[in-house]
C-alpha atoms as one frame of an Amber mdcrd trajectory, in Angstrom:
protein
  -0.876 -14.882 -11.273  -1.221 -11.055  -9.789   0.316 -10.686  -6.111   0.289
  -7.212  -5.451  -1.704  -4.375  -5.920   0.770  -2.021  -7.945   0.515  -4.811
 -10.562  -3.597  -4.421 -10.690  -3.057  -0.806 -11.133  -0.627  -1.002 -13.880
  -2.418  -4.044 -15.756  -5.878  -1.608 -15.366  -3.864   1.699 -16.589  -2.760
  -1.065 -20.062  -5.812  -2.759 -20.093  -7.974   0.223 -20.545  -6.228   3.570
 -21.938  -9.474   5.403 -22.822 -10.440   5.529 -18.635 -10.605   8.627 -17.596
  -7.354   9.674 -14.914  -8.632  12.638 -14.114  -9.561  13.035 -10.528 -12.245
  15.372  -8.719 -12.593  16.458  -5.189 -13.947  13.513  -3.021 -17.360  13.518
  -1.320 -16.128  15.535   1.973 -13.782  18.225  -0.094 -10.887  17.109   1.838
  -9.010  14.800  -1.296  -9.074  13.656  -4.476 -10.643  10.714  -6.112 -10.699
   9.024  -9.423 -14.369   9.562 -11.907 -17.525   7.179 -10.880 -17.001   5.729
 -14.333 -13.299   4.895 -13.739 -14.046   3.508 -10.113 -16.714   1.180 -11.395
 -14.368  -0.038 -14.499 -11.728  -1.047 -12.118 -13.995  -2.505  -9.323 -15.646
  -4.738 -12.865 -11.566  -5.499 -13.849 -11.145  -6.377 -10.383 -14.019  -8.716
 -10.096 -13.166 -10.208 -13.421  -9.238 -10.627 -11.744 -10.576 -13.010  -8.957
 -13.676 -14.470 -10.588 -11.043 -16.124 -13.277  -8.628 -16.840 -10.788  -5.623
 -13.951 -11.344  -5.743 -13.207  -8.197  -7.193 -14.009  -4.616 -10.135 -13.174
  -2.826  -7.863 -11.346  -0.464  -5.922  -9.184  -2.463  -9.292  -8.552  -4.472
 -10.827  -7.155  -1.084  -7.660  -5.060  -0.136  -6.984  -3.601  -3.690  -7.684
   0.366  -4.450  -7.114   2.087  -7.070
């Protein structure tokens, strides 16, 4: 079982090489943020994560990439 977010990340980065880890400026132009393509991947892995039972509800709420 998955307990902490760094290990999401990591598992995400193996899982799926070809995302793209480039980031853009975020909506308000005051950061950086990861592709809409790459968000919605990991939100899916994420989903996947808790709906199979890797990991818990709450740690599937609190994770970011």
């Amino acid at each position: 079982m998955i307990t902490t977010q760094k290990e999401i990340r990591e598992n995400f980065w193996q899982e799926y090489p070809e995302a793209d880890r480039r980031k853009i400026k975020n909506y308000a132009g005051d950061g950086l943020m990861y592709k809409t393509d790459t968000r919605v991947l990991f939100v899916d892995y994420v989903d996947y994560l808790q709906k199979s039972g890797e990991i818990s509800e709450a740690l599937a709420q609190r994770v970011t990439l």
